[in-house]
C-alpha positions as CSV (number, residue, x, y, z in Angstrom):
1,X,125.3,90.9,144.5
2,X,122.0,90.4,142.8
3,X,121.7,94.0,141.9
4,X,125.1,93.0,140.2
5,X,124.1,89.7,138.5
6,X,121.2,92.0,137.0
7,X,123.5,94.8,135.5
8,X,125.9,92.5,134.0
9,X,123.1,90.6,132.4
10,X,121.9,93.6,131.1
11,X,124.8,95.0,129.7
12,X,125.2,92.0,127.9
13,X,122.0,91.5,126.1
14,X,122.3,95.7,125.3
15,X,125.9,94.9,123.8
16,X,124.4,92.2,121.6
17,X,122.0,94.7,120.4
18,X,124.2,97.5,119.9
19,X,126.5,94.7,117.9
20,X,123.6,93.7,116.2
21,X,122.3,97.5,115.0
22,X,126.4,98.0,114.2
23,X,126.8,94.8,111.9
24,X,122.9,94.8,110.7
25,X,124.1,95.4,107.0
26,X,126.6,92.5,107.2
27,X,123.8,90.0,107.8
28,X,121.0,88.4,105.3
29,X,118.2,87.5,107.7
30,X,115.5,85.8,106.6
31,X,113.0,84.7,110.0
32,X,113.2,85.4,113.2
33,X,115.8,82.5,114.3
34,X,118.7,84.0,112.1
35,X,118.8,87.2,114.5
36,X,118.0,84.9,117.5
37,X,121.0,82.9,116.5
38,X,123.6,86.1,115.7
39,X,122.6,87.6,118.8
40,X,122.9,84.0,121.4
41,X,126.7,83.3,119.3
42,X,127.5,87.2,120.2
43,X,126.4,86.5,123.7
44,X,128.1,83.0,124.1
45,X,131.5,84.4,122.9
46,X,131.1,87.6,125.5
47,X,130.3,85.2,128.3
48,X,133.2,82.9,127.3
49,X,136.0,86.1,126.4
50,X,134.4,88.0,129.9
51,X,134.3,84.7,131.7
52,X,130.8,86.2,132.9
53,X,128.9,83.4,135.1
54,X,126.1,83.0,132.4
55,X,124.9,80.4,130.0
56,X,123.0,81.4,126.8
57,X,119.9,79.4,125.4
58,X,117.4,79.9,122.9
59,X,113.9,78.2,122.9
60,X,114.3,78.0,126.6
61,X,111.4,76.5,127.8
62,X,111.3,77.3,132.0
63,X,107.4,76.2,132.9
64,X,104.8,74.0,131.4
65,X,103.9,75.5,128.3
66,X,106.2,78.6,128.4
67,X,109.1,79.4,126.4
68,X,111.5,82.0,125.5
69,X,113.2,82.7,122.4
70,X,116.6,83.4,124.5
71,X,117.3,83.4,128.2
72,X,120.3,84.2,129.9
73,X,120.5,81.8,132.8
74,X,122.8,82.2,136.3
75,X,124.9,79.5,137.4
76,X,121.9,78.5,139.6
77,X,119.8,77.9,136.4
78,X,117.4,80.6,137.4
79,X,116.5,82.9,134.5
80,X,118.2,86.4,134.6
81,X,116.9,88.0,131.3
82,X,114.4,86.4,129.4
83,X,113.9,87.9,125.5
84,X,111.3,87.8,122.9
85,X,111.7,88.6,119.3
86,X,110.0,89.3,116.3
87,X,111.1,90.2,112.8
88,X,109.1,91.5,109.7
89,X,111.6,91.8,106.9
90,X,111.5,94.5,104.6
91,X,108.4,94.1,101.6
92,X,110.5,95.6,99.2
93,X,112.3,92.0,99.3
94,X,108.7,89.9,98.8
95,X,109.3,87.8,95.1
96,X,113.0,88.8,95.4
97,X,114.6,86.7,97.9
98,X,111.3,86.1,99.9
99,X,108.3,84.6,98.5
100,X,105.8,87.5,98.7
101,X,103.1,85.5,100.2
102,X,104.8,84.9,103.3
103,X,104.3,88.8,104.5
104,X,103.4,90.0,107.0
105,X,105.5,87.6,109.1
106,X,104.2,89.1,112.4
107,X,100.8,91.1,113.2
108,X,100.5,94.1,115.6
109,X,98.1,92.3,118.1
110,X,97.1,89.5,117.1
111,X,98.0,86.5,119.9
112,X,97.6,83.7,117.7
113,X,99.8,84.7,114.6
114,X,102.8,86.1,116.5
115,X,101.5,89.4,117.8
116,X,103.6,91.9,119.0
117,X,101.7,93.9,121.7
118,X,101.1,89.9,123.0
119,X,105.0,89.9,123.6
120,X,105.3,92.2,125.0
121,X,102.0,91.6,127.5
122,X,103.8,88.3,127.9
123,X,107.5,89.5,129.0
124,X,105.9,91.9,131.5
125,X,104.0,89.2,133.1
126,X,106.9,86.8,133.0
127,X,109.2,89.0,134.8
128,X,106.2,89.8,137.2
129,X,105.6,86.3,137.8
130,X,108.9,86.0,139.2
131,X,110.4,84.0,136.1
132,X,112.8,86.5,135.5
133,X,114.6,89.4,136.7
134,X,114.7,91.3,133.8
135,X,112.7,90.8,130.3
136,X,113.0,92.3,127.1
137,X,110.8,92.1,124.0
138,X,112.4,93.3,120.4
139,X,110.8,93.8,117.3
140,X,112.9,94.4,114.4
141,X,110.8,96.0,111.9
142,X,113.2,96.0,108.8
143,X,111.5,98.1,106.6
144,X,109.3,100.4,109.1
145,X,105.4,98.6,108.5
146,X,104.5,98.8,112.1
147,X,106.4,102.3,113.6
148,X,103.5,104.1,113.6
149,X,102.0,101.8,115.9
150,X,101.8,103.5,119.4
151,X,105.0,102.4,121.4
152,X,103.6,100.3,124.0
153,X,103.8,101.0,128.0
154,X,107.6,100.3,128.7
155,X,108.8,100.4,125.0
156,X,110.3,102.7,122.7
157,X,110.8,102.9,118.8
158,X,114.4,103.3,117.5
159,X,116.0,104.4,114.4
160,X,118.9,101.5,113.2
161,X,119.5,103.4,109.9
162,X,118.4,102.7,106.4
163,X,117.1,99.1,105.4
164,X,119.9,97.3,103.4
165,X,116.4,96.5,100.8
166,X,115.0,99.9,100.2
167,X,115.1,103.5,101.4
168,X,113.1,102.4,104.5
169,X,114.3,102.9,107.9
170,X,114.7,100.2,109.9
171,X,112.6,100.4,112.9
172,X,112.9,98.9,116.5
173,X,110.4,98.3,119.1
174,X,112.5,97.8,122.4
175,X,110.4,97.0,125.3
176,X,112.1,96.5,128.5
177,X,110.8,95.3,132.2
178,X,112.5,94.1,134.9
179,X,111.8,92.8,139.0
180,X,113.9,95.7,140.7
């Protein structure tokens, strides 16, 4: 039943994705919290049309002084997936719709200002801990700045397609651990 619990969880949060990666070019993000917010109203209206035995939160936090940008939690409020995101827009928009001193938006490994490789640390530890059975970290790089970084142990790069800003690709970082 666990093993179950775990599968349909996942298929979720991988559906929201995939709708995410189909739809990408219909959106206008600008931080992080627009995709955290497309992907938890994708995954509320699964749960409700599947009646799946989830709820969906962002921000959740689940100990002193830890947090999650979404979780999706079990009828017994125990965390099932736990995600982390980041987002670096494409430059090509900086003085367009983005003031162009507020890039880079994330840094490779830098704990303190939003580091991806600390994510990911952090989401393998959580699910580790015990805090959840399954934990994903995604980094949407929008206009490919960082994909020549070395994928991480447990992640992968992915091609999305051409940024909507530029002739850039849009690169994701999916980083995935779980308990089983």
């Amino acid at each position: 039943m666990i093993t179950e619990m775990i599968q349909n969880s996942m298929q979720l949060f991988e559906n929201a994705l995939t709708y995410l990666k189909d739809n990408y070019k219909s959106y206008h993000f600008f931080v992080e919290r627009d995709i955290v917010w497309t992907l938890q109203l994708y995954m509320i209206k699964e749960v409700e049309t599947q009646q799946l035995p989830f709820k969906i939160y962002d921000n959740h936090k689940f100990v002193k002084g830890k947090q999650a940008d979404l979780v999706i939690l079990n009828k017994d409020q125990s965390i099932d997936t736990l995600v982390e995101m980041k987002y670096e827009p494409d430059h090509m928009r900086a003085n367009v719709d983005i003031f162009a001193g507020k890039f880079p938006r994330v840094y490779w490994n830098s704990k303190r200002d939003g580091g991806v490789e600390p994510d990911i640390v952090q989401v393998r530890s959580f699910v580790e801990q015990g805090f959840a059975s399954l934990g994903f970290s995604i980094f949407i790089d929008e206009g490919s700045h960082f994909f020549r970084k070395t994928a991480p142990e447990g992640s992968m790069w992915v091609n999305w397609g051409q940024s909507p800003y530029s002739n850039k690709i849009i690169s994701v970082l999916i980083s995935k651990f779980t308990s089983l």
